[in-house]
C-alpha positions in Angstrom: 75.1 141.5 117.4 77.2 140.1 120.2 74.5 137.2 120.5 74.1 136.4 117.6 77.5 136.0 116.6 78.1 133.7 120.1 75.7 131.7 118.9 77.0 131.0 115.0 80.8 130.3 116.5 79.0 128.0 119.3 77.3 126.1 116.6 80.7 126.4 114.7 82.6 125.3 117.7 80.8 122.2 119.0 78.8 121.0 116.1 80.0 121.7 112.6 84.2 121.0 113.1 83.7 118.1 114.9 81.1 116.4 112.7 83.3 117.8 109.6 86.7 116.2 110.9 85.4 112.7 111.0 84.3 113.4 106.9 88.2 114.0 106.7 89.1 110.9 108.7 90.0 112.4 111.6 88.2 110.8 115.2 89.0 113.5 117.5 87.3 111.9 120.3 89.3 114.6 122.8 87.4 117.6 120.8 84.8 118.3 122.7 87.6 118.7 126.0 88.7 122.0 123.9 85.7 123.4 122.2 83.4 123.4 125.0 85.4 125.6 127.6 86.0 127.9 125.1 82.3 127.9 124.1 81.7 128.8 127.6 84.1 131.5 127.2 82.3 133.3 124.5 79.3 134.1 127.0 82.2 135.5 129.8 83.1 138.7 130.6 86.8 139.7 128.9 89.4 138.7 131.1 92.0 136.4 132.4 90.2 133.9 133.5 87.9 133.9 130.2 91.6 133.6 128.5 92.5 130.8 130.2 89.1 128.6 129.3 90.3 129.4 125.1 93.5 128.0 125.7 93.2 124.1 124.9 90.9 125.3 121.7 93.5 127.4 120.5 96.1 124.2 121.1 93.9 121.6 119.5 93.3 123.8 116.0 97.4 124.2 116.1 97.8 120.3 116.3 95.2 120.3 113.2 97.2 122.5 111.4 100.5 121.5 112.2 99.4 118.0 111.3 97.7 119.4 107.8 100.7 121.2 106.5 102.8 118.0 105.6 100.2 117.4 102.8 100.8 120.4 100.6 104.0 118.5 99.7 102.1 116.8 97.2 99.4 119.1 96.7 96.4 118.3 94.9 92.9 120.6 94.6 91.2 118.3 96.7 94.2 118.3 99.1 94.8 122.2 98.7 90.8 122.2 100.2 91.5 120.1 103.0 94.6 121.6 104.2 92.6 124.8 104.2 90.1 123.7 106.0 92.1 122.1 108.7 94.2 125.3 108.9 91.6 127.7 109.3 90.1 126.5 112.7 93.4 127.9 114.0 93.0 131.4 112.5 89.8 131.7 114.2 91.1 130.4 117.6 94.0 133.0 117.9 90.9 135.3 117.3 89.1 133.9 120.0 92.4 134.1 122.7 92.7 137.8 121.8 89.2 139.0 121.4 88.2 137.3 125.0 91.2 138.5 126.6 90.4 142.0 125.3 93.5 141.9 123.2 93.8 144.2 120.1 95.9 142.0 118.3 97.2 142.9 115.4 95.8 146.0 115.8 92.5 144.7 115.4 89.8 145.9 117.6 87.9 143.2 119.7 84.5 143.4 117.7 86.4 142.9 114.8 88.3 139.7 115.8 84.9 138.3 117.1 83.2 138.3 113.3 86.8 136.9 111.9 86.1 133.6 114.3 83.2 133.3 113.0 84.0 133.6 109.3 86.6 131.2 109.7 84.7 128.7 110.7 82.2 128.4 108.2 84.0 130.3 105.3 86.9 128.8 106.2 86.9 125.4 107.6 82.9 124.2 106.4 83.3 126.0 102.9 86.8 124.4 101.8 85.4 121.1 103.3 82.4 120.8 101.2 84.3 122.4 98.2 86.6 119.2 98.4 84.2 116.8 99.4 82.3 117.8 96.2 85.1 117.5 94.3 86.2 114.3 95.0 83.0 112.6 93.9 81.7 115.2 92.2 84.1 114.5 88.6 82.7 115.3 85.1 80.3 112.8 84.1 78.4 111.7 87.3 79.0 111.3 90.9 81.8 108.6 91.6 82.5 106.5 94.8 86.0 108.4 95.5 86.9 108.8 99.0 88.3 111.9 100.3 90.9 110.5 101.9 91.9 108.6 98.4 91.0 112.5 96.5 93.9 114.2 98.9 96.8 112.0 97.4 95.5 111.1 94.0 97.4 112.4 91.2 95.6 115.6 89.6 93.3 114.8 86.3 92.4 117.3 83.8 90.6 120.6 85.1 87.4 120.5 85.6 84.8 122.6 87.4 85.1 120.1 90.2 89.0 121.1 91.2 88.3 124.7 89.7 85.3 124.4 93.2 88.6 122.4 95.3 91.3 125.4 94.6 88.9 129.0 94.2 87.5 128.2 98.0 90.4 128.2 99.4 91.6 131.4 96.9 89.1 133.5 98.1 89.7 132.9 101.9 93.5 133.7 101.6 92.4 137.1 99.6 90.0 138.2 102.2 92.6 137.3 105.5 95.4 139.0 103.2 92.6 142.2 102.6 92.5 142.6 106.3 96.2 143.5 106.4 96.7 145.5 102.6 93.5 146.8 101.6 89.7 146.9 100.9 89.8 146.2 97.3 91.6 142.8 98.0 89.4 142.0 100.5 86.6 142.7 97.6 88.8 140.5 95.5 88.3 137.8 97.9 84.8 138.1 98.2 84.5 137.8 94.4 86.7 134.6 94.3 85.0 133.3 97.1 81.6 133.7 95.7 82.4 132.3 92.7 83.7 129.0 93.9 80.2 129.1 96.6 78.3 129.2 93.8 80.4 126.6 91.9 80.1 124.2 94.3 76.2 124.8 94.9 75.5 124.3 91.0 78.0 121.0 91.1 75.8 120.0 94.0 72.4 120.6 92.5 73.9 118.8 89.1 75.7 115.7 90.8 75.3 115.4 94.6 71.5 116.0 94.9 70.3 113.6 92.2 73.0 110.7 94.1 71.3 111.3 97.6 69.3 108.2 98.2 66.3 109.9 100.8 64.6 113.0 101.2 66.1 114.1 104.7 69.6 114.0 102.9 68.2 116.0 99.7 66.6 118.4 101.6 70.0 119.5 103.8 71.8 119.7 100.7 69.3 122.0 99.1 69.2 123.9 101.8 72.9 123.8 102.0 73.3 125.4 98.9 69.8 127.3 97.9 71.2 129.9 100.8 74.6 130.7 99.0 72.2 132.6 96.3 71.3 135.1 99.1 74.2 134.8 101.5 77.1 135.3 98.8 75.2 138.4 97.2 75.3 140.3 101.0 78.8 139.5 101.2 79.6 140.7 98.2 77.6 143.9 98.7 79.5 144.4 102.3 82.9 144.3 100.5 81.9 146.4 98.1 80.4 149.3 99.8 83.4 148.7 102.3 85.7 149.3 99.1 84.1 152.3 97.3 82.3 153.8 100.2 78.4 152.7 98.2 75.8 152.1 101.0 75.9 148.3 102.7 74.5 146.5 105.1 75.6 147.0 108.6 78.3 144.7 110.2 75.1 143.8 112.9 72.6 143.2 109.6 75.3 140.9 108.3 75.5 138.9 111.7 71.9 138.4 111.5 71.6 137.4 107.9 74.6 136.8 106.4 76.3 135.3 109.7 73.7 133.3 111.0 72.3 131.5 107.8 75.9 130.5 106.7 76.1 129.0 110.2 72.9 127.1 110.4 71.7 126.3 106.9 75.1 126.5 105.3 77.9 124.9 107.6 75.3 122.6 110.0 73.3 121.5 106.9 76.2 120.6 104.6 78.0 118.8 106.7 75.4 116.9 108.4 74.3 116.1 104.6 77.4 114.7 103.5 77.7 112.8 106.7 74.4 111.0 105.5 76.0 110.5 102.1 79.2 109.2 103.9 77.0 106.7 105.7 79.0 107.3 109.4 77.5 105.2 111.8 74.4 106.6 113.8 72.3 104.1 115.3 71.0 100.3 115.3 68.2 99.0 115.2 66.9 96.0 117.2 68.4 93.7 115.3 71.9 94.8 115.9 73.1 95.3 112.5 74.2 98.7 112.1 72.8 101.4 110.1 75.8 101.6 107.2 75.2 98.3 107.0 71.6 98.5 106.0 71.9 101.1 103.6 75.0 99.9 101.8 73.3 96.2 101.3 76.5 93.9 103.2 79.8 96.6 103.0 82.3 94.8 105.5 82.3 96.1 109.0 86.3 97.0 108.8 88.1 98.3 105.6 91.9 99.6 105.2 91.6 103.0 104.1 94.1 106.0 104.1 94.3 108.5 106.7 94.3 111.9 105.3 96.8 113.3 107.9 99.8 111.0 108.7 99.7 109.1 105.2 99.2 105.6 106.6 96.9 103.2 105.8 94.8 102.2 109.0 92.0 99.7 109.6 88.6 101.0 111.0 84.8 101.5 110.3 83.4 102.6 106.8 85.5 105.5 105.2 83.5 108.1 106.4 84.2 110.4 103.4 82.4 107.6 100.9 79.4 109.2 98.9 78.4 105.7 98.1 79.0 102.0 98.5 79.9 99.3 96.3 76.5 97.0 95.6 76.1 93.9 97.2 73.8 91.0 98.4 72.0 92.3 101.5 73.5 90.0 104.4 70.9 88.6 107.0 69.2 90.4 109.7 71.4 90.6 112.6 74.1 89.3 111.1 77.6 91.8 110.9 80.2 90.6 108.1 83.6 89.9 109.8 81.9 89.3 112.8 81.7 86.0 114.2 
């Protein structure tokens, strides 16, 4: 089970937070400084030294959370999501300090606080991220332009299943961390609140997102995304329960392999590299030099003013990487940039 695990929060680690924090306006070019030593850690031998290499992850999530908090001033569902999201990550790394240190913290055995950095990773950070993406351009009717950044500060609208998707994610994480401290049945609680907003968010997708996505790559991530949720959600349900009432379940090491491993691969890593296609963040150029946003958005200027989800200002930069889709334009000549002289 070890492995297996190592491997979900590697992928979680390196791969999904990273790619997810530019979708929330947030170039943390220095990431990859903190997650990979502490990556490295989860494949040492408990100790001091082991400690030591978890330390800048576990300072880099508290700087995402500390700089998260200010926004639940104001808070909005699609705010409420991404507050969660970048909150989370920091859950999981005081985990990750105590479980390779050999710490029981909390009173929490080590193979314990190994599974709760994993879940807080994918059913923290990746699941309240997509739950907001998708409802900031997923609103009744059909899929909108909205940016996240714009969603976070917006005033609220009427509910819909969109925000109901933005605010039951986050729910059913709180419930299963506070289950861990008052009881089994809230735990189970969670996992039914969680489930539900999974599975709101998949259908939302399959009604809104899926039919928006302009190529087949970027369809079939989402369907993947979300097709998994029907299977993955069940087990976790089934877990909680049997964990609750005492009914057979699967195994914490069946979970890991099934549960645990497809929310980290075909869940977390195919969400988010989806709506990173449907964001249209810059990849790659061809020979012509024009940029590949620019070619699939048909002549969207090469620097915008848009809002930054964490400090509240307006800066000026690429793209907005959280826009499902472009305004329509005239295509501008081959290798010829707008604003570029």
């Amino acid at each position: 089970m070890t492995a297996i695990v190592n491997v979900a929060v590697t992928v979680g680690m390196l791969l999904v937070v990273p790619l997810g924090l530019r979708l929330a306006g947030i170039r943390a070019r220095w990431w990859p400084a903190a997650a990979l030593p502490a990556a490295i850690a989860l494949w040492l031998p408990r100790g001091p030294l082991t400690l030591a290499f978890t330390i800048p992850y576990a300072l880099a999530t508290a700087f995402l959370a500390i700089n998260a908090l200010p926004r639940l001033r104001r808070p909005t569902p699609v705010g409420v999501a991404v507050t969660t999201a970048l909150v989370t990550p920091f859950v999981a790394a005081a985990a990750l300090v105590a479980e390779r240190y050999g710490y029981h913290l909390l009173g929490f055995r080590p193979a314990v606080l190994a599974l709760t950095v994993a879940h807080f990773h994918f059913a923290g950070f990746a699941a309240a991220l997509i739950a907001g993406l998708v409802a900031a351009t997923a609103p009744p009717g059909r899929p909108s332009p909205v940016t996240l950044a714009a969603a976070t500060t917006a005033p609220p609208g009427r509910p819909s299943p969109a925000t109901l998707a933005a605010l039951t994610v986050p729910a059913g994480t709180a419930l299963v961390f506070a289950g861990y401290f008052i009881s089994d049945y809230v735990e189970l609680a969670g996992a039914v609140v969680l489930t539900a907003g999974m599975w709101l968010v998949a259908g939302l997708t399959w009604r809104h997102i899926v039919p928006a996505a302009r190529d087949r790559t970027t369809r079939a991530l989402l369907l993947t995304s979300t097709g998994v949720l029907a299977a993955t959600m069940l087990l976790a349900l089934s877990w909680a329960l049997g964990e609750a009432t005492g009914l057979p379940h699967p195994s914490l090491t069946w979970m890991a392999a099934t549960h645990g491993l497809a929310n980290a691969l075909c869940f977390g890593l195919c969400g988010i590299l989806a709506w990173r296609r449907l964001a249209g963040v810059p990849t790659s150029r061809r020979r012509t030099g024009v940029p590949a946003w620019h070619r699939r958005t048909g002549g969207v200027p090469a620097r915008r003013t848009h809002h930054d989800p964490l400090t509240g200002r307006r800066i000026s930069s690429g793209a907005p990487p959280s826009t499902l889709a472009a305004p329509s334009g005239p295509a501008a000549p081959a290798g010829r940039v707008p604003g570029r002289r």
